[in-house]
C-alpha positions in Angstrom: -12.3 -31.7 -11.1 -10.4 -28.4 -10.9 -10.4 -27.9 -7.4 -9.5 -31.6 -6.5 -6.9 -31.6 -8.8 -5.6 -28.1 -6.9 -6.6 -29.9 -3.6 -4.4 -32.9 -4.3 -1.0 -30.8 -5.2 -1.4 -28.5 -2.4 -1.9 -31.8 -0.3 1.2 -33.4 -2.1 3.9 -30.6 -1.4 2.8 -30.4 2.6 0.5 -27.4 2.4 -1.9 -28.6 4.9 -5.8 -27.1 4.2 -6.9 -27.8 7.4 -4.1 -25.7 9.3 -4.6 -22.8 6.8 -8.5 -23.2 7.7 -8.0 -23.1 11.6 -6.4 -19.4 11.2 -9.2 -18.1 9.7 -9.1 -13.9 9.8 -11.4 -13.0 12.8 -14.2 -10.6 11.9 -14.4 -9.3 15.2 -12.9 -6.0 15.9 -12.4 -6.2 20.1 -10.2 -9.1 19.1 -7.7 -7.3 16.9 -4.4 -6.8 18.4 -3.4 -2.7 19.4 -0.6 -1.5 18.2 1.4 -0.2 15.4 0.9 -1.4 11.7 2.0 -0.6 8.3 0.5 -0.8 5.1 1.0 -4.5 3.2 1.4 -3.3 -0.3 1.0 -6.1 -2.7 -2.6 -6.3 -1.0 -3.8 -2.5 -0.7 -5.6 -1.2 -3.7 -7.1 2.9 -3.9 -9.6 2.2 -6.4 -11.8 5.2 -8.2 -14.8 5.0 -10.8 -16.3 8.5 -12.5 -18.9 8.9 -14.9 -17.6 9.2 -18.3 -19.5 10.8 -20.6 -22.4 10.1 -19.6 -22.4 6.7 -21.3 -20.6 4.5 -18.3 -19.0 4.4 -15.3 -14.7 5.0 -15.9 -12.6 2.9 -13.0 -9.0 2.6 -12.2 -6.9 2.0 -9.0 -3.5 2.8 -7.9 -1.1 0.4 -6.2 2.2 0.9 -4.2 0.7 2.5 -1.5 2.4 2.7 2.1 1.7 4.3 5.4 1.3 3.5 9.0 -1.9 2.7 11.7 -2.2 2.8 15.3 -5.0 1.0 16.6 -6.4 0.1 19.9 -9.5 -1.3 19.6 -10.6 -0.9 23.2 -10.4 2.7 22.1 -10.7 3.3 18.5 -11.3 6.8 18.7 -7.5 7.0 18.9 -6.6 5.3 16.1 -4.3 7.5 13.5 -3.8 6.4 9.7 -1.6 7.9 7.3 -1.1 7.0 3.8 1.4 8.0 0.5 -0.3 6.7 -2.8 1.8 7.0 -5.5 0.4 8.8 -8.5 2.1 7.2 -11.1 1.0 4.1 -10.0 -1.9 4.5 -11.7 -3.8 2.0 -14.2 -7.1 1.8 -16.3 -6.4 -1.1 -18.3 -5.7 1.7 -21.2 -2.1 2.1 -21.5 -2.4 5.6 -23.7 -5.2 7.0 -20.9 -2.5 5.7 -18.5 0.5 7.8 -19.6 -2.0 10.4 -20.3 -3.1 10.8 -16.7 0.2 11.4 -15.2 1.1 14.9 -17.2 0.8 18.2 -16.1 -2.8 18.1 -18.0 -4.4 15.9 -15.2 -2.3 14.5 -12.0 1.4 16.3 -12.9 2.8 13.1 -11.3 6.4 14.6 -12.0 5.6 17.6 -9.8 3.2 16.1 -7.4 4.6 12.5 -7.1 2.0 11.1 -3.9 -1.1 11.9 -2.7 -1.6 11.4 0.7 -4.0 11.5 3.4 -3.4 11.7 7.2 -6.6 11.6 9.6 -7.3 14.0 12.6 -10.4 12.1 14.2 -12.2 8.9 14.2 -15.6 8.5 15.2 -16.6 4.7 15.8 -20.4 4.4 14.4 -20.9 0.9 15.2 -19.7 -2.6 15.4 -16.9 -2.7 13.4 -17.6 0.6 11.3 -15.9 4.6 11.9 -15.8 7.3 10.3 -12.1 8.6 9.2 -11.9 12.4 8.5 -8.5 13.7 7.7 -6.7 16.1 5.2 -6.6 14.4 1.4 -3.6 15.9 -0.5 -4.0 15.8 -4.3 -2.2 18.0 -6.9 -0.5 19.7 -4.4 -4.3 20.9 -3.2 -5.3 19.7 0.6 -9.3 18.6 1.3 -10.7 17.6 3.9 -12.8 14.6 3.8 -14.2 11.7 5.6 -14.1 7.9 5.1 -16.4 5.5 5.6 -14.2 3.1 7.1 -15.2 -0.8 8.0 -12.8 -3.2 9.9 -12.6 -6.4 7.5 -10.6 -8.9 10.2 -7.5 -9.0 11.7 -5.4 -12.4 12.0 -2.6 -14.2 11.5 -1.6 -14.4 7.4 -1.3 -18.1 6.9 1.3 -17.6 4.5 4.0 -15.0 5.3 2.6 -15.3 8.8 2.2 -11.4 9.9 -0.4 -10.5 11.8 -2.9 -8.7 9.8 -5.9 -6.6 9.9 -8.0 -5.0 6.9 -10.5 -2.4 5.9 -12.3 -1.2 3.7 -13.2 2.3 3.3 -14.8 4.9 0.9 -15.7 8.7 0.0 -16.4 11.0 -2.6 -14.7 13.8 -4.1 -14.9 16.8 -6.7 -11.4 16.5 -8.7 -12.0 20.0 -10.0 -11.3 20.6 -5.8 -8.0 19.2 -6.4 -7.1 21.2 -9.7 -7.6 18.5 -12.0 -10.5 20.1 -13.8 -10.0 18.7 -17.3 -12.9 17.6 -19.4 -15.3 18.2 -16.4 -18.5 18.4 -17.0 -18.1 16.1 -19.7 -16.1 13.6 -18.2 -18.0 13.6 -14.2 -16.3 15.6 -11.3 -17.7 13.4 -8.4 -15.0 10.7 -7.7 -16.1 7.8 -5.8 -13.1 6.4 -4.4 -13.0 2.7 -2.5 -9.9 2.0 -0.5 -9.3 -1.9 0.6 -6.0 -2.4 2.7 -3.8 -4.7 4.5 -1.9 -3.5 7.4 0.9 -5.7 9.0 1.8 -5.3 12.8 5.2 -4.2 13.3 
């Protein structure tokens, strides 16, 4: 009854279903378009999970994030990213942990504000799927590291109508790398980090 309801109001202010429907996002990466792109913030997330004491698995994400692609996907090997993630973005659902995260005793988010990462090859490893290394900037502290990177679809967005493509992408890291060493090994080292993001042709 829910969705009919929804169905019927959509259908009463003009907000045609089937027109939304026939632009679809195309999951086919020779189809995307080539050019330049920056990041769509409201739908990029940098999520990250560690182990936390041994007794679960600790998540949170950061949001705000911008940055630029360049993609041709008749030759993705010379596609660039770059991206600026700001660090006090960050959220756990735990408003103390929260304000904790961004002192000098973790993230120093006053003296490093962003971390960023800016990639120097990618490797195409299938239909659809790359590998990303690049330089990953955190607490002032550059890594490399690589991403497992997969192309989502790229479309038109039915609503603010910007041509759109997505990924998804993800990695590992050792914070203690990075300098923020507290509480390990108690609270894990190993990061696993997922990145899902929008980008919106220029």
């Amino acid at each position: 009854m829910v969705r009919i309801a929804f169905a019927a109001a959509l259908l009463a202010t003009g907000f045609s279903l089937p027109a939304v429907a026939q632009q679809a996002a195309n999951p086919n990466p020779a189809a995307a378009r080539a050019g330049t792109y920056s990041v769509e913030p409201a739908h990029t997330r940098v999520l990250f999970s560690l182990n936390h004491m041994g007794f679960t698995t600790y998540y949170g994400d950061f949001t705000g994030v911008s940055g630029s692609l360049t993609l041709d996907p008749k030759k993705p090997a010379e596609s660039t990213v770059a991206v600026s993630i700001p660090v006090a973005s960050i959220s756990t659902t735990n408003a103390k942990l929260d304000s904790e995260l961004v002192t000098s005793d973790w993230f120093d988010a006053a003296k490093f504000p962003v971390i960023t990462f800016k990639s120097t090859t990618v490797t195409p490893t299938g239909h659809g799927t790359a590998t990303i290394a690049g330089d990953l900037t955190i607490h002032g502290v550059t890594r490399p590291v690589v991403l497992q990177a997969k192309f989502n679809a790229g479309g038109t967005n039915p609503l603010d109508h910007a041509y759109t493509v997505g990924f998804d992408a993800t990695t590992v890291v050792k914070r203690a790398d990075f300098g923020v060493a507290k509480y390990v090994p108690l609270v894990g080292n190993q990061v696993a980090i997922t990145i899902s993001a929008a980008f919106e042709q220029k």
